[in-house]
C-alpha positions as MATLAB code, in Angstrom:
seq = 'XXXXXXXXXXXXXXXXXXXXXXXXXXXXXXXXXXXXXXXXXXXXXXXXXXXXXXXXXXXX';
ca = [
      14.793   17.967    6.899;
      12.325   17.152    4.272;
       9.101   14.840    5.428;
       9.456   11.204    3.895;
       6.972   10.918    1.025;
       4.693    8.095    1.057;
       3.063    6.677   -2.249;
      -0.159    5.141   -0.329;
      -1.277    8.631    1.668;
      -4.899    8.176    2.589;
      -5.239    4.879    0.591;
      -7.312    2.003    1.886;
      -5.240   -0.845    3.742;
      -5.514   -3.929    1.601;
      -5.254   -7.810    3.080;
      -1.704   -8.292    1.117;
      -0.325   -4.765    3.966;
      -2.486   -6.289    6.250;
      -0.804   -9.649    6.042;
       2.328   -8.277    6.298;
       1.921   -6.149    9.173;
       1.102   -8.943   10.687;
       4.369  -10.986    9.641;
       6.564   -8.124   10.485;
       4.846   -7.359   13.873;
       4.993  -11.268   14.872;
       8.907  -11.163   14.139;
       8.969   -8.416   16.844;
       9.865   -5.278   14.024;
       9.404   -1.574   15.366;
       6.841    1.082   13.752;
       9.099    2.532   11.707;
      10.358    0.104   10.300;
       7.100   -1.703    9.215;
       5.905    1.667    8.117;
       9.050    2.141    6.097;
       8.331   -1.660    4.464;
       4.743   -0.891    4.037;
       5.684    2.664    2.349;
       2.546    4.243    5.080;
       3.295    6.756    7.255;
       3.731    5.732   10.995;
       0.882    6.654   12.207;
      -1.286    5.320    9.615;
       0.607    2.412   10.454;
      -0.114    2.460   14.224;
      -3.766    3.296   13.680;
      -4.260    0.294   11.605;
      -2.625   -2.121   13.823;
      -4.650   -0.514   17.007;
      -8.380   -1.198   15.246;
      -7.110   -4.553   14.085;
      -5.640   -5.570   17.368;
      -2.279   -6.064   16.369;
       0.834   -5.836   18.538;
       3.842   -3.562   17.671;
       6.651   -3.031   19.442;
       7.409    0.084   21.500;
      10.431    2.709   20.849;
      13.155    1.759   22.800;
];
């Protein structure tokens, strides 16, 4: 299975992902599917969210 290809690798987070983290957290979405939206991998995702103190739900 090939990896997913993401179009922002290594790219600084700007306040427009920011902001929509955010939104997408608040209305209780998982990691991969924010990261999906946000086209960033998960765990540039989860990193983010971590250092700005931002809740994401867990894997079921």
């Amino acid at each position: 299975m090939a990896k997913d290809h993401f179009e922002r690798h290594k790219q600084p987070w700007n306040g427009e992902e920011a902001g929509q983290l955010r939104i997408l957290a608040a209305k209780g979405k998982r990691l991969k599917e924010i990261a999906r939206a946000l086209n960033r991998s998960e765990e540039s995702t989860k990193d983010f969210a971590k250092k700005n103190k931002i809740a994401i739900l867990k894997k079921r």
